[in-house]
C-alpha positions as semicolon CSV with decimal commas, in nm:
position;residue;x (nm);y (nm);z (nm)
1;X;0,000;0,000;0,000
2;X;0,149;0,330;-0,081
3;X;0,109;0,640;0,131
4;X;0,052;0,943;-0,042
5;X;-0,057;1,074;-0,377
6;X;0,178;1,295;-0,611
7;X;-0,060;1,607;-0,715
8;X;0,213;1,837;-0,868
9;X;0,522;1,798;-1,032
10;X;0,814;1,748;-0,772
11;X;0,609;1,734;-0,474
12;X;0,463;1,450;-0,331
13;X;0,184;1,450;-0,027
14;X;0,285;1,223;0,178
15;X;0,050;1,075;0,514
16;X;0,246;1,250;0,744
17;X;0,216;1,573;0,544
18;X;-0,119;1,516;0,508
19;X;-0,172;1,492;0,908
20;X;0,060;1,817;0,958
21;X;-0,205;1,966;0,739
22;X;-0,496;1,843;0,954
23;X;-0,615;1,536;0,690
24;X;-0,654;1,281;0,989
25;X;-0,792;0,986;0,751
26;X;-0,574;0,726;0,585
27;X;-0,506;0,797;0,235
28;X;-0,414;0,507;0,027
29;X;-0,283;0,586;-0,331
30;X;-0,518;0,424;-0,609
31;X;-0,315;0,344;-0,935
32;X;-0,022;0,571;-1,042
33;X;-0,214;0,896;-1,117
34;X;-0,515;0,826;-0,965
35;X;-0,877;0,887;-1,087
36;X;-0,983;0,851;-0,712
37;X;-0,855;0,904;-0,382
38;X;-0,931;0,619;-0,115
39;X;-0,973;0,770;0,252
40;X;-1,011;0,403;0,434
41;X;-1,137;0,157;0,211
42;X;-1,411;0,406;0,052
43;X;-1,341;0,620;-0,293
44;X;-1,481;0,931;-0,165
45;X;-1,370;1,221;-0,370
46;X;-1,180;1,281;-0,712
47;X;-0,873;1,426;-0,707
48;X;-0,928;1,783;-0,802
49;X;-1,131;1,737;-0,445
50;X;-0,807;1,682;-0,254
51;X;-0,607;1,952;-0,440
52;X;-0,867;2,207;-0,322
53;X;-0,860;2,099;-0,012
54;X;-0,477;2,098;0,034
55;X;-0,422;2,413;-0,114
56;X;-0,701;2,593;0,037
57;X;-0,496;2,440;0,356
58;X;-0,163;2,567;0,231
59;X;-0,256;2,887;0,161
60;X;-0,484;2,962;0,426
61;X;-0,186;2,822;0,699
62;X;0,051;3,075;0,556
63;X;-0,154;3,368;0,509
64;X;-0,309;3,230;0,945
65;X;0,106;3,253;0,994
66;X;0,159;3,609;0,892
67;X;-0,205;3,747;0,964
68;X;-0,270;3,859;0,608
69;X;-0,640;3,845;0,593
70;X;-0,913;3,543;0,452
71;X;-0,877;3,216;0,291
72;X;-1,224;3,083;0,127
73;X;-1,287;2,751;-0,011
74;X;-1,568;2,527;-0,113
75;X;-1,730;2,755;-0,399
76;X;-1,720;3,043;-0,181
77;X;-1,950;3,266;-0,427
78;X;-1,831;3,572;-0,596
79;X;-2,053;3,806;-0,809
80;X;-1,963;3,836;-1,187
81;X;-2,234;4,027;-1,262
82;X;-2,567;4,171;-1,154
83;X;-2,791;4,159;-1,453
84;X;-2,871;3,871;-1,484
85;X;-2,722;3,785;-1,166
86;X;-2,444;3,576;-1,250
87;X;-2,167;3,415;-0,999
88;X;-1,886;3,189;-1,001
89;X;-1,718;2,962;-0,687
90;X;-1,384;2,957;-0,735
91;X;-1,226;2,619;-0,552
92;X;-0,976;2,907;-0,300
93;X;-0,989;3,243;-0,259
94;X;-0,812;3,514;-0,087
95;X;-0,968;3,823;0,056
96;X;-0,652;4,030;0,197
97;X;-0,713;4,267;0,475
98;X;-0,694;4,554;0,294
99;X;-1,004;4,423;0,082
100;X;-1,195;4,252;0,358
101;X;-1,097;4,403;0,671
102;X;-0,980;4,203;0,952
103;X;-1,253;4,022;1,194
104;X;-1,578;3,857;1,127
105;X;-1,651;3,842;0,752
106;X;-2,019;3,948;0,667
107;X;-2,252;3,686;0,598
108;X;-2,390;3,640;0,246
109;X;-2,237;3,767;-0,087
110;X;-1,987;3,997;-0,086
111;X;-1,966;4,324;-0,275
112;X;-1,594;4,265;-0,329
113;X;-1,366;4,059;-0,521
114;X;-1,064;3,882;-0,399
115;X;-0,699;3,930;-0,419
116;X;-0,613;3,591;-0,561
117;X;-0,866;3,272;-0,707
118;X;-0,725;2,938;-0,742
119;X;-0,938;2,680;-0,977
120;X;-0,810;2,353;-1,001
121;X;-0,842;2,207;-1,405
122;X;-0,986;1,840;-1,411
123;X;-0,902;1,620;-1,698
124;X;-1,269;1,710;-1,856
125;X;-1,232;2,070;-1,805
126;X;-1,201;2,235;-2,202
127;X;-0,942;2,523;-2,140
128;X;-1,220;2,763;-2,311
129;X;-1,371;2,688;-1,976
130;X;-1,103;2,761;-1,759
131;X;-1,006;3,070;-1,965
132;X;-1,421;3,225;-1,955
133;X;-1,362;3,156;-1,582
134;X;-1,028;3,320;-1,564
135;X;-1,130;3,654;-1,755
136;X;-1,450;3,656;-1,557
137;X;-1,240;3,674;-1,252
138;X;-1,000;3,890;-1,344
139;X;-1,256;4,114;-1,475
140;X;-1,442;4,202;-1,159
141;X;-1,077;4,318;-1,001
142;X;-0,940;3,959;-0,890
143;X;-0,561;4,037;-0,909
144;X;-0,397;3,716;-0,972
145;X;-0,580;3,381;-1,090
146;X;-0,362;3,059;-1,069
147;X;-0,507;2,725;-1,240
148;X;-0,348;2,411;-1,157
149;X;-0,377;2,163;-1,408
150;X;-0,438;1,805;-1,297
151;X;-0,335;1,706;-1,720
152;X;0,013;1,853;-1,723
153;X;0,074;1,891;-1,388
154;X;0,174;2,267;-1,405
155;X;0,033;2,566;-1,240
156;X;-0,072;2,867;-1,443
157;X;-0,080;3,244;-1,302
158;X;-0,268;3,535;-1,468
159;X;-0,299;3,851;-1,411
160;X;-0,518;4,101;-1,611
161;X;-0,220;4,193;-1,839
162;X;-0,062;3,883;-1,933
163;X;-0,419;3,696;-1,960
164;X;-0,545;3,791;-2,320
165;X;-0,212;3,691;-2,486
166;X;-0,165;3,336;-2,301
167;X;-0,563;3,278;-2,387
168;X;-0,497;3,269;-2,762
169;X;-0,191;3,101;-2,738
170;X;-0,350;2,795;-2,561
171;X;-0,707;2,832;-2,773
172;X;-0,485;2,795;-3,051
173;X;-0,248;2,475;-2,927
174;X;-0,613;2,327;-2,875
175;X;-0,753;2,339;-3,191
């Protein structure tokens, strides 16, 4: 039985890392990229499941560390536009404190947009997907949108800038 499950290139999550984190369940390794993640004996979640959940963990234990401001996760909801009402729930987000001020955050949806969305691509995402989702975000004010991709194993980051030109590059590798 292996131990851990290799999400990104280089780094491999271990059981032990996975229990630093706070994942207290056994995680048992199912092929050698893995369609499904065992906790016990059960397949429970795909694995774009438990890359949200670790880096939603990551990030929110490092920006905890240094008291930066909010880490969001689960399809925390963020308004695209108003009319029609349209939303989008990125897998993490990051409000910084100098967005959403330090204490309790308000209930409901917020009228601002975070500093930073991560989206994690599943093999049966169509990068025209990820790339109406990324200029959504980055059109409402999000300042940096990173997409890791479960295919190639790589992490994209886009800011508003840079966005446009690596969209038709990739819409044009796809066709």
């Amino acid at each position: 039985m292996a131990v851990g499950i290799v999400l990104f290139e280089n780094v491999e999550v271990t059981v032990p890392l996975l229990q630093r984190l706070g994942v207290e369940k056994e995680v048992v390794l199912v092929g050698k990229r893995p369609p499904d993640v065992a906790i016990g004996s059960k397949a429970c979640c795909q694995i774009g499941d438990v890359a949200e959940i670790l880096i939603g963990r990551l990030i929110g234990n490092h920006v905890e560390e240094r008291d930066l401001g909010h880490v969001m996760t689960n399809d925390s909801l963020i308004r695209i536009k108003s009319d029609p009402q349209t939303l989008r729930g990125p897998d993490v987000s990051f409000y910084s404190y100098e967005r959403l001020p330090k204490g309790d955050v308000p209930e409901g949806l917020l009228s601002i947009s975070p500093d930073l969305v991560v989206e994690v691509r599943s093999p049966s995402d169509y990068w025209s997907d990820v790339f109406t989702k990324v200029g959504e975000y980055l059109g409402v004010g999000v300042r940096v949108v990173i997409v890791l991709d479960q295919v190639s194993l790589t992490a994209s980051v886009y800011r508003q800038a840079e966005f446009q030109r690596r969209r038709d590059q990739l819409q044009d590798a796809e066709r």
